[in-house]
Legacy VTK file of the C-alpha trace (Angstrom):
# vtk DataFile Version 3.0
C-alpha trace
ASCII
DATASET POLYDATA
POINTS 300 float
73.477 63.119 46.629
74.048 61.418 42.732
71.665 61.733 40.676
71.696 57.876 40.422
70.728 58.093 43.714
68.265 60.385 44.320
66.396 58.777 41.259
66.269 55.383 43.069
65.320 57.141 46.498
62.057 59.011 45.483
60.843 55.855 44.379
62.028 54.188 48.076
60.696 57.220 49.799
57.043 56.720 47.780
57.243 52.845 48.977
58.109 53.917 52.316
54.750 56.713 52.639
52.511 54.156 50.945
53.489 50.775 52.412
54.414 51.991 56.234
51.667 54.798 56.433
49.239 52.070 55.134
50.372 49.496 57.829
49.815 51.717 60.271
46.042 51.302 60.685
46.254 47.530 61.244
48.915 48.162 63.559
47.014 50.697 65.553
44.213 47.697 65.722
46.512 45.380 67.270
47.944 47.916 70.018
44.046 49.298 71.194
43.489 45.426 71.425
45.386 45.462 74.899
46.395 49.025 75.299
43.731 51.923 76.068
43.910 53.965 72.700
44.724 57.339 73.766
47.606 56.096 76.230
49.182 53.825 73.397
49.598 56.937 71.036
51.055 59.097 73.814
54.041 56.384 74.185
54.282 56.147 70.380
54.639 59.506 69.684
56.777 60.600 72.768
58.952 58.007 72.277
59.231 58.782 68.795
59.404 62.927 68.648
62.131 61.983 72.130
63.948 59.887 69.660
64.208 62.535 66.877
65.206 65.684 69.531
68.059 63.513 70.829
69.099 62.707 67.113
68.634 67.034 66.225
70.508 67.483 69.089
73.427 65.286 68.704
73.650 67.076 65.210
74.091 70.106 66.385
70.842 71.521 66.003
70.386 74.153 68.720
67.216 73.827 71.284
64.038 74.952 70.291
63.146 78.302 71.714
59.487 79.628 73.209
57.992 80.280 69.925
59.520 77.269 68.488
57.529 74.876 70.392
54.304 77.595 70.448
54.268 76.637 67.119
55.096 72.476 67.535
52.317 72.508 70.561
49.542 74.231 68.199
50.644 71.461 65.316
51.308 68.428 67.555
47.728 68.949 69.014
46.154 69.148 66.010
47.752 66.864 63.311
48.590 63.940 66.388
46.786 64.806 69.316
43.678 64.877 67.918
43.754 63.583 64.120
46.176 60.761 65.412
44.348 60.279 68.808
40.749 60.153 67.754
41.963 57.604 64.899
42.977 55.509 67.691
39.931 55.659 69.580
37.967 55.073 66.657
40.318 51.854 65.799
38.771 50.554 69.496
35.452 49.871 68.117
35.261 49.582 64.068
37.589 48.084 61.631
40.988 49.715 61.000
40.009 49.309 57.012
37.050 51.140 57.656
38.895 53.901 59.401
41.552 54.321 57.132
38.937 54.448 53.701
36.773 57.550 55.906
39.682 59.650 56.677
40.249 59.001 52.611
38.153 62.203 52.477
40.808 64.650 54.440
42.120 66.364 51.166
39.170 67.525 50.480
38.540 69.131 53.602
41.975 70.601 52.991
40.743 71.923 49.960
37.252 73.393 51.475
38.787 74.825 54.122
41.899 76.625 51.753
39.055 78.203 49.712
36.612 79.083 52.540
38.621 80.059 55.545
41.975 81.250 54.163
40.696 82.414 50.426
42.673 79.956 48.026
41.908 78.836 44.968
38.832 78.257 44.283
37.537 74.226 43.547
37.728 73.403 39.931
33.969 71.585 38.563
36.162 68.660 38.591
36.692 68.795 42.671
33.496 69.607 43.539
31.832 66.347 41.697
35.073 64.414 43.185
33.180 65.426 46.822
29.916 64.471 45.947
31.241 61.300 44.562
33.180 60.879 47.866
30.506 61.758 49.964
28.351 58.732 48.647
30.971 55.876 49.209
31.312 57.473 52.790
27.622 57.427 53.378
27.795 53.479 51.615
30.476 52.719 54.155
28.904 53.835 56.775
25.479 53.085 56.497
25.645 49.533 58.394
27.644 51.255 61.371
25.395 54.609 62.088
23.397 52.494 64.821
26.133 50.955 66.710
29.303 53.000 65.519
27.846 56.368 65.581
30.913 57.767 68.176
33.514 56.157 65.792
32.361 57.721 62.635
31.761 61.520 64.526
35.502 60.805 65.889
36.918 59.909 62.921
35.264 62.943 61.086
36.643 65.640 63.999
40.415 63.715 63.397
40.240 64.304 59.498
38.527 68.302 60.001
41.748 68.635 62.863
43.762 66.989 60.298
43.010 69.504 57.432
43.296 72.776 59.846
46.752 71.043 61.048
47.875 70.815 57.580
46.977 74.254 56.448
48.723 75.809 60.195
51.417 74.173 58.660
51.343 75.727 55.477
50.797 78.917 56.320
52.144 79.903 59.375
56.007 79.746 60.292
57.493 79.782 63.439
58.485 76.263 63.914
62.113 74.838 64.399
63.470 73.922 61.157
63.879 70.105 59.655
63.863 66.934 62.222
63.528 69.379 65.599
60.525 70.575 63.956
59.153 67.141 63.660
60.035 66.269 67.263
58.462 69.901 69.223
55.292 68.308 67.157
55.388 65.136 68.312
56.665 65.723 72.013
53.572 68.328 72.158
51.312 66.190 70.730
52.678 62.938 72.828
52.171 65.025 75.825
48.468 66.059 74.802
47.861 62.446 74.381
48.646 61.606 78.179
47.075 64.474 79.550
43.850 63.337 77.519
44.273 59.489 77.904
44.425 60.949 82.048
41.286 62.872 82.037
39.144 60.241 80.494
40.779 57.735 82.869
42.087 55.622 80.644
44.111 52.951 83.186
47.946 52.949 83.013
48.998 49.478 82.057
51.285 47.458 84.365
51.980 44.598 81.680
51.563 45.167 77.759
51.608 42.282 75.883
54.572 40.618 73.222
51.885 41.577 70.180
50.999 45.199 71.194
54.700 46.286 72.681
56.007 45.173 68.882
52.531 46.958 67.057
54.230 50.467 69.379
57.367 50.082 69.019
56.640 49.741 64.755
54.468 52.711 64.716
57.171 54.373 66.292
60.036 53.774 64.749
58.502 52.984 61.718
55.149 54.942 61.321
56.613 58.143 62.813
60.266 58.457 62.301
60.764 56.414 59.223
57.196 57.706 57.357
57.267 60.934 58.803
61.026 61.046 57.135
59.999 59.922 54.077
57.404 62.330 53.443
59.761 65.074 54.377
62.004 63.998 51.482
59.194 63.821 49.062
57.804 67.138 50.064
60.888 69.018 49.142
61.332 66.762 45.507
57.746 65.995 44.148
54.463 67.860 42.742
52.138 68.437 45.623
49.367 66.514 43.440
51.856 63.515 43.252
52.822 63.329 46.966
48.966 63.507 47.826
48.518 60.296 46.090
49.237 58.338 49.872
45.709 59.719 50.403
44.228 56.731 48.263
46.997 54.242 47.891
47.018 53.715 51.770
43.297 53.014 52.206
43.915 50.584 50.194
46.530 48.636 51.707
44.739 49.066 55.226
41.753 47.500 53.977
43.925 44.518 52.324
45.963 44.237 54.939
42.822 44.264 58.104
41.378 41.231 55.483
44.158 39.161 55.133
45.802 40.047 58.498
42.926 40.862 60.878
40.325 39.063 59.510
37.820 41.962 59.086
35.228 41.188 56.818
35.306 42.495 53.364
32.189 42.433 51.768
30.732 43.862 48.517
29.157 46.769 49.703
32.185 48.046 51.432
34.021 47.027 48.660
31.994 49.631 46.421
32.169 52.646 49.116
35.807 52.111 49.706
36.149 52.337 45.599
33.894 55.549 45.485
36.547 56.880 48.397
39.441 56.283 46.479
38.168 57.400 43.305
36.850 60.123 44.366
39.994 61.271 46.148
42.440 60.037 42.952
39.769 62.544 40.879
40.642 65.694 42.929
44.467 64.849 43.946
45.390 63.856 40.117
44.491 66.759 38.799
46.845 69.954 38.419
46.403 72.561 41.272
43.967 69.923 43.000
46.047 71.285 45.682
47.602 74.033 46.910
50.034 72.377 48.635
51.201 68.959 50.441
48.556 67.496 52.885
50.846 65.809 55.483
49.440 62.552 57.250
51.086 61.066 60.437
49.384 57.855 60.331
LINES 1 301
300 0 1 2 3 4 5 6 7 8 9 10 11 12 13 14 15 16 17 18 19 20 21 22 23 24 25 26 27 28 29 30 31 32 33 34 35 36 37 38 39 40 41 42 43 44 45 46 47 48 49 50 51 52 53 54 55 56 57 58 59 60 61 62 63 64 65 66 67 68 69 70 71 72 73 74 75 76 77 78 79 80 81 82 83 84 85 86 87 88 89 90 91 92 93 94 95 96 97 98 99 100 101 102 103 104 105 106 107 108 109 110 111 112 113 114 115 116 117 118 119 120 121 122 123 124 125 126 127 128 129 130 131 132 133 134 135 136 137 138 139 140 141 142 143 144 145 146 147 148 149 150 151 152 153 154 155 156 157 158 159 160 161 162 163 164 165 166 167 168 169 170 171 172 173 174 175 176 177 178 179 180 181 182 183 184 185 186 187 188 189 190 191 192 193 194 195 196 197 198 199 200 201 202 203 204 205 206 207 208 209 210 211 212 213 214 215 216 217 218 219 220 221 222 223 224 225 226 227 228 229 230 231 232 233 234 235 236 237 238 239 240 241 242 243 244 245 246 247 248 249 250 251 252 253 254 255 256 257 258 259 260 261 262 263 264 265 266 267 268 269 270 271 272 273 274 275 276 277 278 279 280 281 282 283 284 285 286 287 288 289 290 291 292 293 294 295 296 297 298 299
């Protein structure tokens, strides 16, 4: 590739992870409307990692062997199983702005966990008061929903903690097929997780799905799996881990415009301020040198 053009497609590939992977949340909201959550992900994401093993495939890329998809089935069930699944479950019974501004906090469990679990680098002063700042705006945000939400909020904490361990298994343990056919073992596994869950809870098959929620699939899909998922790929190879984990806060954002203007979920001041405490805090920790070890990954 030109340098001409791989200077204009960082910046396409940074529109792509914040706009799409910020869309997705209000999109989720409009599929769980008519769809039972954990059944609409499982079509997304099958369709999507089916999609993307054809597309290997037809490029030559050999099949992936036992430990190849060992590896896809231990990522796909954490990173989309359960911190894509829960989200979606969640997005059945609180706003999607809401939703997307609480799992604002997942770098920071990346963080946590790197230091505590796998002996990383130790949290500068600077990340520790960017979590105690976070941790009031999440406690703001959630204050009005403890009494009626309280399943939401414990989901959506479980899909950022399966998030962070995801993220970190990815990091630090190989195994998996290389470039796209790694993508798809993860999503296939993690599609098939989905059913098997969306089974044993008995969500209901549906025999009709309506104009609205078939096009809210088919975008996060095509768009929020393939075309995001792509896009962060390309970034992940090309930018400063600190810069890539800026989606963490730009896409709470857009969520929480786009579930106001879109959606019509309320927006009032008090959510305003915890959703600003969020993002701050999580632009405090990310923007900083070494914040990071390493890319946290989102599949949105």
């Amino acid at each position: 590739m030109s340098t001409r053009l791989c200077a204009l497609a960082v910046p396409a590939a940074f529109a792509a992870v914040y706009s799409i992977w910020g869309s997705t949340y209000a999109a989720i909201a409009v599929a769980v409307e008519d769809l039972p959550p954990l059944t609409m992900a499982a079509a997304r994401w099958t369709l999507a990692g089916g999609a993307l093993y054809a597309l290997s495939r037809a490029r030559g890329a050999p099949a992936p062997g036992a430990r190849a998809w060992r590896h896809g089935a231990i990522a796909g069930a954490l990173l989309i199983a359960l911190g894509n699944g829960l989200v979606c479950w969640a997005e059945a019974r609180i706003d999607s702005g809401l939703a997307a501004t609480l799992l604002a906090i997942t770098p920071f469990l990346v963080v946590l966990l790197d230091w505590i679990a796998l002996r990383g680098e130790r949290p500068a002063p600077a990340t520790w008061a960017a979590l105690a700042l976070g941790l009031v705006g999440v406690a703001i945000l959630a204050g009005p929903s403890l009494s009626s939400d309280l399943g939401a909020l414990a989901a959506l904490s479980c899909a950022a903690l399966a998030w962070a361990v995801g993220a970190l298994y990815l990091r630090h343990r190989g195994g998996g097929a290389p470039g796209l056919m790694g993508s798809a073992t993860q999503m296939i596994a993690g599609g098939v997780a989905l059913a098997l869950a969306g089974a044993a809870v008995g969500e209901p098959w549906p025999t009709s799905v309506s104009l609205e929620a078939g096009l809210a699939v088919g975008y996060l899909a095509v768009f929020g799996s393939i075309v995001g998922f792509g896009a962060f790929g390309y970034l992940a190879r090309r930018v400063e881990p600190a810069l890539l984990a800026t989606h963490s806060f730009v896409n709470p954002v857009i969520a929480v415009m786009l579930g106001w203007l879109v959606l019509g979920e309320r927006l009032d001041p008090r959510g305003a301020v915890g959703a600003t405490l969020v993002v701050g805090a999580v632009a405090l920790s990310v923007l900083r040198p070494r914040a990071l070890a390493g890319p946290v990954a989102s599949t949105r």
